[in-house]
N, C-alpha and C positions, 0 to 999 in steps of 0.2 A: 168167679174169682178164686183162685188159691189162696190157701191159707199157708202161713207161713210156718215151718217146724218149728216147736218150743225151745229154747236155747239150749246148751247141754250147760251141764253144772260141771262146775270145778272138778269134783269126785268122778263125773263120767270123761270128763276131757284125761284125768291122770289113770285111770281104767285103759281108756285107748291110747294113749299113750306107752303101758304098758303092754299091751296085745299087740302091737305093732311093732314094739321092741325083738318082744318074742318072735312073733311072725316071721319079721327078718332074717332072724338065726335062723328058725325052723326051713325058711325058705333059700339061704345060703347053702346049709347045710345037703340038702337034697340035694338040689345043682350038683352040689361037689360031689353025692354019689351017683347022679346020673352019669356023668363024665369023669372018672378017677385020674386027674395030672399027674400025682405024684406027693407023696410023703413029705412034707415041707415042713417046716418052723416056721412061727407066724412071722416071723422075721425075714426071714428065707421069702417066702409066699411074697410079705410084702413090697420086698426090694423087685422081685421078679415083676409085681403086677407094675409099680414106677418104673422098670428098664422097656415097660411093652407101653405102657401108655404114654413116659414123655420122652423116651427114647435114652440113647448113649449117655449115661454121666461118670463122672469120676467115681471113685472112691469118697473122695471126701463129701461130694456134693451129695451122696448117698448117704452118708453117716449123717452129717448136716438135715436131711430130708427129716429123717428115725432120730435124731435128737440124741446122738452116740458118739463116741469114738472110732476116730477112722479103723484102729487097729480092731477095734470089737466089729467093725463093719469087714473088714478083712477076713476074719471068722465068719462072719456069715456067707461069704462068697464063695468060701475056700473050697465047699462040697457042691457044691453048685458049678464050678469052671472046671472041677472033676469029673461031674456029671456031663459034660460038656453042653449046661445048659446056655452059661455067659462066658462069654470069651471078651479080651483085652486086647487093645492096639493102643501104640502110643499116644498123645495127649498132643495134636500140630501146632497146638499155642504152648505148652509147656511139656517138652520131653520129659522131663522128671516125674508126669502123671501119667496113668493108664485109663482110658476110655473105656468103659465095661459096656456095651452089649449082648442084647438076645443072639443067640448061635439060631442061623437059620431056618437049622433043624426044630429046636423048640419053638420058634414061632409057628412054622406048621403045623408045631402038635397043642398048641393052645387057639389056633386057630380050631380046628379040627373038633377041637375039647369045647369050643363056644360054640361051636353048630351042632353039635349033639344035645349039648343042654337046649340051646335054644328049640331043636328040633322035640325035646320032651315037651317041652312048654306048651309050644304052640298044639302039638297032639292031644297033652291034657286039655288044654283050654278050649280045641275044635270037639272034642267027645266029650267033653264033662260038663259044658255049661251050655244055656240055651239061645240064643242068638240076643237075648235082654240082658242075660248076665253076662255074657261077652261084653257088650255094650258099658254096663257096667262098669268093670275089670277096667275096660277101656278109661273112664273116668276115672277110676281110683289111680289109675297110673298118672295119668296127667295131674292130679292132686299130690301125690307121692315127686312128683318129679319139681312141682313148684316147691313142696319141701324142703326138697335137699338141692334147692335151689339160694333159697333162703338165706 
């Protein structure tokens, strides 16, 4: 029969809670040198990662997203559709707005940028750990992912 683990205490639950916090920066942070997109504002950054993952929105519904003003969200686009990262078409429900999109070209290169990263990862994790701790990893993610499920 297995015994059961002794419960964690409050004080080891806010510890790991802590390391975890950390963890994820530290572990953000690498990614983004594994693969170098580009010089962003966390603003900037942000708006770019919502034009890739829910696709075309407006202006406003951007500013609306970031809890801003459209004109401050205007600002954050402005070096960005320079960069010819987002581009704009009209708005076929309301010509008075502009639709912002990923430019084709950056989606490539954030493609591109998530298989390098990805491609470290998996190389760290096929040479650095042992087919148990793999196994592991494995688990922790699945617990991590009920998380931020949560």
């Amino acid at each position: 029969m297995s015994k059961s683990p002794p419960p964690v205490t409050p004080e080891e639950l806010h510890t790991l809670a802590e390391d975890l916090r950390v963890l994820a920066v530290k572990l953000r942070r690498r990614l983004r040198e594994e693969s170098h997109i580009g010089d962003f504002t966390s603003s900037q950054a942000q708006v770019l990662t919502l034009l890739e993952r829910e696709g075309p929105a407006t202006v406003t519904a951007l500013a609306r997203a970031h809890g801003m003003r459209p004109q401050s969200m205007g600002e954050t686009l402005a070096p960005l559709k320079a960069a010819g990262l987002v581009s704009g078409a009209p708005d076929p429900n309301d010509g008075r707005q502009t639709v912002l999109s990923l430019t084709p070209s950056f989606r490539k290169k954030v493609k591109a940028s998530r298989a390098v990263r990805e491609d470290w990862l998996y190389r760290t994790i096929q040479t650095s750990f042992t087919a148990a701790e793999q196994q592991q990893l494995a688990t922790g993610v699945d617990l991590l992912k009920r998380l931020v499920d949560l």
